[in-house]
Structures are given as structure tokens and as C-alpha cells.
PAKOL-901482 format. One record per residue (C-alpha): x, y, z. Coordinates in steps of 0.05 Angstrom, whole numbers, plus 32768, in hexadecimal, padded with zeros to 4 digits. Layout:
N
[site [X Y Z]],
...
// end
This chain:
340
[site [83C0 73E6 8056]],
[site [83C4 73B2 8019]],
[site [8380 73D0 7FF8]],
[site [83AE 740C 7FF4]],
[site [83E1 73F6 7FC7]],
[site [839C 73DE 7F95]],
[site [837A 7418 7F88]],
[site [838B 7447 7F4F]],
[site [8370 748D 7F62]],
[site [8364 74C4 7F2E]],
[site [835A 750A 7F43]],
[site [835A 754A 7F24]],
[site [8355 757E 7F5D]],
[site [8350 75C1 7F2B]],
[site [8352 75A3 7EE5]],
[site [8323 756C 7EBC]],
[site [833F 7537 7E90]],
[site [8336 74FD 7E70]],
[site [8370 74D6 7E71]],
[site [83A6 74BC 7EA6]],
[site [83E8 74B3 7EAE]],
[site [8421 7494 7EDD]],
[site [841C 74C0 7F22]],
[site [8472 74C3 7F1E]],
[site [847E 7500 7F00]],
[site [84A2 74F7 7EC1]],
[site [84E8 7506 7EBE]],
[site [84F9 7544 7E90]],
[site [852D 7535 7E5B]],
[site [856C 755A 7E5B]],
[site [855B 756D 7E0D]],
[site [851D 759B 7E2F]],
[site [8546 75C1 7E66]],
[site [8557 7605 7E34]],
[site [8537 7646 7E2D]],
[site [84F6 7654 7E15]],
[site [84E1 7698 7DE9]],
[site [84BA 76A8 7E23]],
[site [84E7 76A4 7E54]],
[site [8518 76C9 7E2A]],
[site [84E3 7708 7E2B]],
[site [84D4 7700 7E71]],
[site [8514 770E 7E80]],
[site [8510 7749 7E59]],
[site [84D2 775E 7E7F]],
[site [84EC 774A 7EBE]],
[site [852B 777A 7EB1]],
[site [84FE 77B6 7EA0]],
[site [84CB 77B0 7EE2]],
[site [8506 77AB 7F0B]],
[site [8528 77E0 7EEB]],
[site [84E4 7815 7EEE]],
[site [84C2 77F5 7F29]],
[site [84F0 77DE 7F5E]],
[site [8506 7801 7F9C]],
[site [854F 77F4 7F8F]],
[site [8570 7811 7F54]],
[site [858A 77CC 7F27]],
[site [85C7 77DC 7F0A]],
[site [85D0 779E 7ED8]],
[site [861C 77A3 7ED6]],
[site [8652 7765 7ED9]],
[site [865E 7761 7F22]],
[site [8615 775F 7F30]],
[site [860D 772D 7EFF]],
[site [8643 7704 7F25]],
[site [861F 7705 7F65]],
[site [85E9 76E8 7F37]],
[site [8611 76B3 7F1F]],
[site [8624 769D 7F64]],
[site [85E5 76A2 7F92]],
[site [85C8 7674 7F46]],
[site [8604 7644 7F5B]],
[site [85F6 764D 7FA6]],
[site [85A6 763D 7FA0]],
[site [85B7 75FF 7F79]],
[site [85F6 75E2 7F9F]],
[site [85F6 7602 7FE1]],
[site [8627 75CB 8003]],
[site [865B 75CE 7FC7]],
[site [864B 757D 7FC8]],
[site [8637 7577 7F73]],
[site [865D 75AE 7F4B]],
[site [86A7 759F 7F40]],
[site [86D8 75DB 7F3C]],
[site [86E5 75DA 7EF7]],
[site [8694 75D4 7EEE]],
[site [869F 7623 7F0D]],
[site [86CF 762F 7EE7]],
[site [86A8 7628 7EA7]],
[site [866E 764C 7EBC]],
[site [8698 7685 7ED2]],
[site [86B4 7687 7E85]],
[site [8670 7689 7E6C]],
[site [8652 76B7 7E9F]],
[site [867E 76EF 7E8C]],
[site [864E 7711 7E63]],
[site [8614 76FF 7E8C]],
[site [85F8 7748 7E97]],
[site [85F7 7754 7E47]],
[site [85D2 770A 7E4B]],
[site [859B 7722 7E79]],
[site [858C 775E 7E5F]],
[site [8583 773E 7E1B]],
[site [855B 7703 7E39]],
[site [8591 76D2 7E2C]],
[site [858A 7692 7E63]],
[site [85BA 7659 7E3E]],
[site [85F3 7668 7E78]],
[site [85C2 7652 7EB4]],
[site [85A3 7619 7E8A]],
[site [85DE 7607 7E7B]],
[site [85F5 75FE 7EC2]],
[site [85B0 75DB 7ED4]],
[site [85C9 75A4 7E9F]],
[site [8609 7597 7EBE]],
[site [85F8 759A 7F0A]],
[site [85BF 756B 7EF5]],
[site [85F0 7535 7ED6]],
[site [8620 7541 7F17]],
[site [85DF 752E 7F41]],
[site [85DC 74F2 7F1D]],
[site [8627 74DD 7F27]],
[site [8624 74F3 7F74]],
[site [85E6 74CC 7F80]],
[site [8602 748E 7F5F]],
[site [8648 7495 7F8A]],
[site [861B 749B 7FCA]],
[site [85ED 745F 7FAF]],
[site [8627 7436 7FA7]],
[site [8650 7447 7FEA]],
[site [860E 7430 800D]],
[site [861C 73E5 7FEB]],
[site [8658 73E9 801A]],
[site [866A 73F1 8069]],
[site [8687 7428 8093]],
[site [86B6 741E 80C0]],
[site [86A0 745C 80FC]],
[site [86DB 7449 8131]],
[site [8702 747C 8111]],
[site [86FF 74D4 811D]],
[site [86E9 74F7 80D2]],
[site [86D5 7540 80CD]],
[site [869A 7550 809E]],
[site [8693 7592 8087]],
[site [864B 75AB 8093]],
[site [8651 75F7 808F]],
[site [8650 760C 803F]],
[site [8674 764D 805B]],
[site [86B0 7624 8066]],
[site [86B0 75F5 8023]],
[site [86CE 7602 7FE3]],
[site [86C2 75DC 7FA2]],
[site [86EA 75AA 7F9B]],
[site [871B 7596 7F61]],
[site [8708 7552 7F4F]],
[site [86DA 7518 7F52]],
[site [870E 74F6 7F85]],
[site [8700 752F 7FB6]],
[site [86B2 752D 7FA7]],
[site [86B5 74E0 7FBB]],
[site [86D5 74E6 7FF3]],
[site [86AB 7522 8003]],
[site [8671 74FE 7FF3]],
[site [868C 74C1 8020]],
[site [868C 74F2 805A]],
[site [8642 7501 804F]],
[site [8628 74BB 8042]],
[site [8643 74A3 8084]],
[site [862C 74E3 80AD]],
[site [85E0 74D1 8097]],
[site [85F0 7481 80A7]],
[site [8602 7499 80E9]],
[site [85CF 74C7 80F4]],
[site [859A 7492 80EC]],
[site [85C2 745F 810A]],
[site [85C2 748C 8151]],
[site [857C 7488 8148]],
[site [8575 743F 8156]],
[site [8564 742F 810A]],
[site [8581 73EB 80F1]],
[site [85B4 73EE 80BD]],
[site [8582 73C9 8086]],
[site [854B 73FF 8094]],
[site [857D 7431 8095]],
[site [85A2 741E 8050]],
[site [8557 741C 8035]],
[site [8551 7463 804B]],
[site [858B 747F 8035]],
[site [857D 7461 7FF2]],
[site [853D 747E 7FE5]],
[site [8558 74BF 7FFC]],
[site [858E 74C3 7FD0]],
[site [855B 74A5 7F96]],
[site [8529 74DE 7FA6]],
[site [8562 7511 7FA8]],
[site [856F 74FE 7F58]],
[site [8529 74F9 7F4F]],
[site [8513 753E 7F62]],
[site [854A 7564 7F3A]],
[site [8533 7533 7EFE]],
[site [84ED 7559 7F06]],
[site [8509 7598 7EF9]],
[site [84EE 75BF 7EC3]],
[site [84FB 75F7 7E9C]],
[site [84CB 761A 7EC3]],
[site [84EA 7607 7F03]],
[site [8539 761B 7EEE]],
[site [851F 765C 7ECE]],
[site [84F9 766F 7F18]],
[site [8541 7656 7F39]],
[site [856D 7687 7F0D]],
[site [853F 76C5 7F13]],
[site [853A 76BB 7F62]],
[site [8581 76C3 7F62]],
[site [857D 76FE 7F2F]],
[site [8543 7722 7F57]],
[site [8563 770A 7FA4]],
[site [85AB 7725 7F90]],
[site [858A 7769 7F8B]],
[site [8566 7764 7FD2]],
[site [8550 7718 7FF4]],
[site [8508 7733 7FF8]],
[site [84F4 7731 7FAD]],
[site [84E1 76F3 7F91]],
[site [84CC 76D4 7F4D]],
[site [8490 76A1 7F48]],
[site [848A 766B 7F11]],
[site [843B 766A 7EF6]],
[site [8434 7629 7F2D]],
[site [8461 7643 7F5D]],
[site [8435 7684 7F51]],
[site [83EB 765A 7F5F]],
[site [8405 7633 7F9B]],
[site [8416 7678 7FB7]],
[site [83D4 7696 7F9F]],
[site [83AA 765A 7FCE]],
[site [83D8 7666 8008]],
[site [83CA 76AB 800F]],
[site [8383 76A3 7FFF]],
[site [8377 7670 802C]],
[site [8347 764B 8001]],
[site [8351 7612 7FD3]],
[site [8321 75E3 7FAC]],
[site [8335 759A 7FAA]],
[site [8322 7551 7FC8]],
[site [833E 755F 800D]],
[site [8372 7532 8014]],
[site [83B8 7542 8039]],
[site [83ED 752D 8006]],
[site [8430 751C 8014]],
[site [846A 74F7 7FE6]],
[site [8482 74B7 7FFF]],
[site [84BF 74A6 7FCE]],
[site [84A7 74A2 7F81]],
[site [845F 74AA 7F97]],
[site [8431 74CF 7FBC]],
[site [83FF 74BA 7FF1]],
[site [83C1 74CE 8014]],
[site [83D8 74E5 805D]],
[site [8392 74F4 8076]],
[site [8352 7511 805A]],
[site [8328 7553 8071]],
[site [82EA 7554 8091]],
[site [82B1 7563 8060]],
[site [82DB 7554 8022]],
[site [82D1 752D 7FE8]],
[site [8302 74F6 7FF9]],
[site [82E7 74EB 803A]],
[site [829B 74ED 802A]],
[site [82B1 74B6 7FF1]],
[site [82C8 747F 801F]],
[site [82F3 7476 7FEB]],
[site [8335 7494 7FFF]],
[site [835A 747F 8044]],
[site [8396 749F 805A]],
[site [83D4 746F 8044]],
[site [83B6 7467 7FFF]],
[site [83E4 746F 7FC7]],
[site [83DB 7497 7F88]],
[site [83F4 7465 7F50]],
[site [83D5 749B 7F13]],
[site [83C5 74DC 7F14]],
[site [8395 7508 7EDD]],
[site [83D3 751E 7EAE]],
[site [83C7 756A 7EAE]],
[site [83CB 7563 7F01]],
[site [8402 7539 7F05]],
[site [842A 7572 7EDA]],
[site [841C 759A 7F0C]],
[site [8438 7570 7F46]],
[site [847D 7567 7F54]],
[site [849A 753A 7F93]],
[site [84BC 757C 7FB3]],
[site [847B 759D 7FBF]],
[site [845C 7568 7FE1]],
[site [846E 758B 8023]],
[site [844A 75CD 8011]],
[site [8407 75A4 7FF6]],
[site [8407 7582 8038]],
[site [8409 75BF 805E]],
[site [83CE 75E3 8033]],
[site [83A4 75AB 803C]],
[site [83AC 75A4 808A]],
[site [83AB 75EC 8096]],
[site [8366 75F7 807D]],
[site [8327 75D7 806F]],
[site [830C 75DD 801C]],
[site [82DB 7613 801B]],
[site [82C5 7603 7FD3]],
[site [82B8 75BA 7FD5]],
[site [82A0 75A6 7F87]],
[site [826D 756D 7F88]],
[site [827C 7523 7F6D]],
[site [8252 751F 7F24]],
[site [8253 74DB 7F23]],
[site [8227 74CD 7F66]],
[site [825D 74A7 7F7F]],
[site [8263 74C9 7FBF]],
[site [8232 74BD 7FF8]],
[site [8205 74FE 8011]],
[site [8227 7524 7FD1]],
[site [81F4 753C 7F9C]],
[site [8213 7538 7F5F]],
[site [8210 758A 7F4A]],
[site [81EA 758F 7F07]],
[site [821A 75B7 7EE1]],
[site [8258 7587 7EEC]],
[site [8276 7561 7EB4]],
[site [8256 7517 7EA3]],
[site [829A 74FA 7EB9]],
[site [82AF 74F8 7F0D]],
[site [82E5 7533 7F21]],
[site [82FA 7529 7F5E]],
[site [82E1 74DD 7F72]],
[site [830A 74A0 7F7D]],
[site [8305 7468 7F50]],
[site [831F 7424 7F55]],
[site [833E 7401 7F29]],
[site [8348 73B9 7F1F]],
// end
């Protein structure tokens, strides 16, 4: 749909703003990936509920700060395909005081590893971007390791290449036995590799901070969890079963995200404004915080599993058979607007 790619829609499903901004989330700078005060006394806090409160008796010594340490390592590079065995090696020097660290609050050692498995993202994703320039030659037998029981970190970059190699022509094939051409299938490959940088460039503190304390709160028993404030409201509407919004099923297509379908009774589709294939090329700034590519899946599953139950009127009059409601603000919420 060509109109699609000309409209610039701006929504604000829970928030009200003003201003707009680019609907790719920004990438966070590797200067803003430390500790916060407040995550330092969260830890704290964390340490004492677990310590009066849960089931299991924590006993904060070394060797259960190790099994943190790993299952961190684990929940960020499950297939031992980014970290290099020196990388371990490090961390393993650093992470020998990490049960004095948590009970004081202390977080630099699993920042610190966020920073470098970010950067060895980056170089993997730029090997794999550049094998896909070349050709593979498949009339030979290669064994690729899928089972992270059976892998090991590896000692160098050669390995990681070759490694890396391995994977790159497993997903060419893959497609390849599905009847795709190679052009389409280079083209894929690319933007999955691209998207695969991407995401981990979206990280924020917020986001490495709920990855390290999963693996704190999960080494003690897998059924106790931590929840970032959003991860914490997305799981808040799921239980609840009720959500205000536009009714739109979202899902990410690459850098942006598009409208899959709209719900009955909704906003969007009272509008006439949205159509499913639109893009969103800018997004209210607050929401768009709020939004990163890898939980595109889980909006698009709220917003097909139930209909809005709380459906906030259009105050501009924009929308057909919608009174605007008297006590909205002057300036349209949840509307489409074009823009030239």
C-alpha cells in the first residue's frame, strides 16, 4: 500500500504530549549503561525481602554468587557464539567478590559485562554481514554445534569466525530449503543480523539491571522473578485483561513498526484513518520510550487477545460516530493525523 509509506501517525495510547519524535528507538550510548543510586538500594532491598520473606533460606555466600555469575552469562550468551574465553576469564577475576558486591548494592561487575558483550555483538554481526557479501560452497559435510550443553567458549576470534561461518551458512540453508531465492534470502539474513545489533543497542539500564537480578532471584529457585517498572505494567494489563489504547495490533517489521490489523470498535478503526500495513514513521516521545522492537511480539498478542474495554473518545471530532468527551484535552490523543 503506497499511501502507507505517506502517512506519519502519532499516538499516545496511555500518555499526552506535545511533541514527536523518530518512531526508531534511539540507540542508548555506551557512556549511560552503569549503575544508578537507585538501583544500588534496590539491591539492597531486594537482598533484605529475600532474606525475611522468601521460602528458601538465601545464603549470599561465594559459590552462590558464582551460579549468579553464570546463569547472568548464560541469559545473555546462551550459544557461547559472542563472549570470547578470555572475556570469562576477566569476569571471573572481577566476580570474586561478588557476594560482598550484592549485599552492598554494588552492580559495576554485570554492567561491566553488558559493555563488552554489547561491543562483541557488534563485531559478530559485522563478520556475519560481511560473510553474506560472499558464497558458500554446500557440496561439502560440516558439523554445527547447536546444543549449548556441548559448546565451550572459545579462545579466539579465529574460532568465533569460523564458528560464526558455521552459523551463517546453517540459516542460508535453512531458507534456501524453503524455496527462497538467494537475493531475498541475503536480504533476510541481513536484516536479521541488523535487527540482532539493533535490539541489544536498545538496552537500557533498566533492561540489564532486570537481566542480572533474574539471574540473582532464578539461581535461588526458577520460579521467582524480578520486573522492571515496564516490564512490571505490561504484566499488570495481561493479567488484568484490560487495556486502554487505539486498538491496533502492532508488530515490528525491521527498524519500524506497523499496523497489523485494527479492533472492532476502536479508535483506529472508527477513524478510517489507520489500515493495517501502515507504518509508524514518529511516535509521541514519552510512548516511544516505552517501546522497544523485542516486545513487539507481546503488544501484538494483548491487542489480539482482547477487545479495549475503556475506549477514550477522539477530542478533536475527527473520528466519525465518536463524540468528542467534554473533559478531554483541546489537542487529539489517540487520532491519526496526516502529514504532508
Amino acid at each position: 500500500m503506497k499511501q502507507s509509506f505517506n502517512r506519519v501517525f502519532f499516538f499516545a495510547a496511555l500518555l499526552v504530549a506535545t511533541t514527536t519524535s523518530w518512531a526508531t528507538p534511539r540507540p542508548v550510548p555506551l557512556s549511560e549503561l552503569f549503575p544508578g543510586a537507585g538501583q544500588t538500594k534496590s539491591v539492597v532491598v531486594i537482598n533484605k525481602v529475600l532474606e525475611r520473606y522468601h521460602y528458601r533460606k538465601v545464603n549470599l555466600d561465594d559459590e552462590f554468587a558464582q551460579q549468579v555469575f553464570e546463569k547472568y552469562l548464560e541469559a545473555l550468551d546462551p550459544s557461547r557464539a559472542f563472549f570470547q574465553a578470555h572475556d570469562i576469564e576477566r569476569f571471573e577475576t572481577g566476580s570474586r567478590r561478588l557476594a560482598e558486591q550484592l549485599r552492598s548494592g554494588d552492580l559495576a561487575i554485570a554492567f561491566d559485562v553488558f559493555r563488552v558483550y554489547r561491543m562483541r555483538v557488534d563485531e559478530r554481526v559485522a563478520h556475519a554481514l560481511q560473510l553474506l557479501k560472499g558464497q558458500f560452497d554446500f557440496n561439502r559435510t560440516l558439523f554445527y554445534e547447536v546444543d549449548p550443553k556441548h559448546k565451550k567458549w572459545l579462545d579466539s576470534e579465529a574460532e568465533l569466525n569460523e564458528l560464526w561461518r558455521k552459523r551463517v551458512m546453517n540459516d542460508f540453508l535453512t531458507l534456501r530449503l524453503a524455496s527462497k531465492p538467494d537475493a531475498e534470502i541475503r536480504e533476510r539474513l541481513q536484516k536479521r543480523y541488523d535487527g540482532l545489533a539493533r535490539r541489544i543497542h536498545q538496552f537500557k539500564g533498566d533492561d540489564i539491571f532486570q537481566t542480572f537480578i533474574n539471574a540473582y532471584t532464578q539461581t535461588l529457585e526458577p520460579h521467582t522473578s524480578f520486573m522492571s517498572p515496564d516490564t512490571s505494567v505490561n504484566f499488570d494489563i495481561s493479567m488484568k485483561l484490560s487495556l486502554e489504547g487505539i486498538g491496533a495490533v502492532l508488530r515490528g517489521d525491521n527498524e519500524y513498526t506497523v499496523v497489523q490489523s485494527t479492533v472492532a470498535g476502536g479508535p483506529a478503526r472508527e477513524s478510517g484513518q489507520i489500515h493495517s500495513g501502515d507504518q509508524m514513521l514518529a511516535w509521541d516521545k514519552d510512548w516511544m520510550a516505552q517501546w522497544k522492537m523485542s516486545s513487539a511480539g507481546a503488544w501484538k498478542m494483548w491487542w489480539t487477545k482482547f477487545v479495549v474495554p475503556k475506549v477514550p473518545w477522539c477530542a478533536c471530532n475527527c473520528c466519525p460516530k465518536r463524540p468528542a468527551r467534554r473533559t478531554a484535552p483541546a489537542k487529539s490523543r489517540w487520532c491519526a493525523t496526516k502529514s504532508n
